[in-house]
C-alpha positions as CSV (number, residue, x, y, z in Angstrom):
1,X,0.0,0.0,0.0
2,X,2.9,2.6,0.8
3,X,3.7,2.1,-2.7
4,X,0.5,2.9,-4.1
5,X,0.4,6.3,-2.1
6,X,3.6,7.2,-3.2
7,X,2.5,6.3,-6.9
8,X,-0.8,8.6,-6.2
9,X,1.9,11.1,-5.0
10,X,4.0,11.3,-7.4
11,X,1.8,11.3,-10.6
12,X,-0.1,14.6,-8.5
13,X,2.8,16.0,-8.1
14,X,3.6,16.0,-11.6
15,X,0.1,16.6,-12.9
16,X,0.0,19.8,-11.1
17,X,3.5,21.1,-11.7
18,X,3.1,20.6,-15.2
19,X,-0.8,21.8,-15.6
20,X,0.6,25.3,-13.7
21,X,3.1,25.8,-16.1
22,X,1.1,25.0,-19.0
23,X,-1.0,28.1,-18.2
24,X,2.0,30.5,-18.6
25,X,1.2,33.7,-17.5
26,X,-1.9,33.6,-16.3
27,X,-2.6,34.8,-12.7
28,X,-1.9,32.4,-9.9
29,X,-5.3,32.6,-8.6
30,X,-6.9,32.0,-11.9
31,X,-4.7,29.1,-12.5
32,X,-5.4,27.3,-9.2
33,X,-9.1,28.0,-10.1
34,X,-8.3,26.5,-13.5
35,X,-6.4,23.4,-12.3
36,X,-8.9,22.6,-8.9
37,X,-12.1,22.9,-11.6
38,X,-10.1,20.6,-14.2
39,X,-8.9,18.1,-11.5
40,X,-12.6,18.2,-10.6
41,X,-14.3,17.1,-14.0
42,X,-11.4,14.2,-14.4
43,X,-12.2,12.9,-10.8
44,X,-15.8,13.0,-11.6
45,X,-15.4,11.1,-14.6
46,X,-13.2,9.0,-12.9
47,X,-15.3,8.0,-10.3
48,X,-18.2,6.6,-12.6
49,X,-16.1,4.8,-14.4
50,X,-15.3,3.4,-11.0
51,X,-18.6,2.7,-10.5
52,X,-19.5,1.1,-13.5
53,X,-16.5,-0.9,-13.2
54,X,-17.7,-2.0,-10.1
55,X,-20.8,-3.5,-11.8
56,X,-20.9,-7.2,-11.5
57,X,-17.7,-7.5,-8.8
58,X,-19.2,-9.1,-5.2
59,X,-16.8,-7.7,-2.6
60,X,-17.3,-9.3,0.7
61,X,-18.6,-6.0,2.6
62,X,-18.7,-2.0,2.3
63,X,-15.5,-1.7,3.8
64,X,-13.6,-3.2,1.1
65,X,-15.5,-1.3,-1.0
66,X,-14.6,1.9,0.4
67,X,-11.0,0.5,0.9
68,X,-10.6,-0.2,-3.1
69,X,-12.6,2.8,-4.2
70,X,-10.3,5.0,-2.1
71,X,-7.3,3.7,-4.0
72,X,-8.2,3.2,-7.2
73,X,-10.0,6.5,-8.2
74,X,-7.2,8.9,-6.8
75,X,-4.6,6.8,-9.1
76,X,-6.6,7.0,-12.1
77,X,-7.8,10.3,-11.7
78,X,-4.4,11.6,-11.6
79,X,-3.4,9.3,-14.9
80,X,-6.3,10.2,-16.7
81,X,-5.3,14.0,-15.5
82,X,-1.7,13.3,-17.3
83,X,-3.6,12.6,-20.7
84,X,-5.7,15.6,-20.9
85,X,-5.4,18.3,-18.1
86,X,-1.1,20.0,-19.4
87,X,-3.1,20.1,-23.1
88,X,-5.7,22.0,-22.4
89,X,-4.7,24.2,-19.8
90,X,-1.7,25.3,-22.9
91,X,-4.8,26.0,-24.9
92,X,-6.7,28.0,-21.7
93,X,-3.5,30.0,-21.7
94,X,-2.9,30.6,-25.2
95,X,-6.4,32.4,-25.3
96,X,-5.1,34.5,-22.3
97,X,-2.4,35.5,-24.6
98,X,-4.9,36.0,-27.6
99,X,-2.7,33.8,-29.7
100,X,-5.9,31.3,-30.2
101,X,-9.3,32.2,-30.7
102,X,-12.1,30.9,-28.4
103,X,-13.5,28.7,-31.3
104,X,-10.2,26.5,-31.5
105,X,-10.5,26.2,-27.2
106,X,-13.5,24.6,-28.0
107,X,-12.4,22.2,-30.5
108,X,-9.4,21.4,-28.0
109,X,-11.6,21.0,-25.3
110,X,-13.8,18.6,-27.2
111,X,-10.2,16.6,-28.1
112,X,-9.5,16.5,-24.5
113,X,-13.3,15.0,-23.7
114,X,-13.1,12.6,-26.1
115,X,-9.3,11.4,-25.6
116,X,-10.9,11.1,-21.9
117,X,-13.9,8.9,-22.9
118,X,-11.6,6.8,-25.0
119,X,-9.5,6.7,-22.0
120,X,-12.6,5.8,-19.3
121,X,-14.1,3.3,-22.3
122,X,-11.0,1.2,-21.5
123,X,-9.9,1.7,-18.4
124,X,-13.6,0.5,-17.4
125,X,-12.6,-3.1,-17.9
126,X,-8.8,-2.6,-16.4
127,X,-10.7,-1.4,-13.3
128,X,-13.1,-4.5,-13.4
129,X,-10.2,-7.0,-13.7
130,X,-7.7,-4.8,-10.7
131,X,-11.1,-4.8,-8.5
132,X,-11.2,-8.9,-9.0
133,X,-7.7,-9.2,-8.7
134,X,-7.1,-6.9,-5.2
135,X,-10.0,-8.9,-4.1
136,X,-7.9,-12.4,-5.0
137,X,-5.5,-11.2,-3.2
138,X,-7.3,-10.3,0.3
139,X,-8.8,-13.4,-0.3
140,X,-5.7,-15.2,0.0
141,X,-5.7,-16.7,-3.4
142,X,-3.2,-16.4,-6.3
């Protein structure tokens, strides 16, 4: 488990770092703004795709539940953060700078949505089979 929060960590560490300087020169308050509402709508997504993932898996009782859910969404949300949030907070701040028009933010945006519902579509069944497979393991099997 240490590993995992480390893991979770990490990958926050780096999705922040590089989301704040991917919006340039845009005020510190707006960025955090920017980057909490952004870390918001991948969490969000996230966390149904946890629970449709979750579908059709018999855990034992609601703490495991709770145990499992509390590990998995944090790392995926912060993967699936990696994918989509650096891209289009350069795009947020290249409209700050007036260097792209608000009609090619939303065309970005919409790139960003869908290269996150691709991402969800799969990571769907990767969350089905880790869910099974953490619950092997608790269960003692191999």
């Amino acid at each position: 488990m240490p590993l995992v929060i480390i893991t979770i960590i990490i990958t926050f560490t780096i999705l922040i770092v590089w989301t704040y300087r991917s919006l340039g020169n845009i005020e510190t308050s707006k960025k955090v703004i920017y980057i909490v509402i952004e870390l918001l709508v991948v969490f969000f997504a996230t966390y149904i795709t946890y629970g449709i993932s979750k579908t059709g898996v018999e855990y034992p009782n609601d703490e495991v539940i709770g145990y499992i859910q509390n590990t998995l969404v944090p790392l995926f949300t912060g993967i699936n953060g990696l994918f989509v949030m650096p891209f289009l907070s350069r795009g947020l701040e290249s409209v700050f700078q007036e260097d792209m028009k608000n009609n090619q933010l939303i065309g970005r945006t919409t790139l960003c949505i869908g290269i996150l519902f691709l991402l969800l579509i799969f990571e769907c069944g990767y969350m089905t089979t880790t869910q099974q497979g953490i619950l092997r393991i608790m269960a003692g099997e191999r």
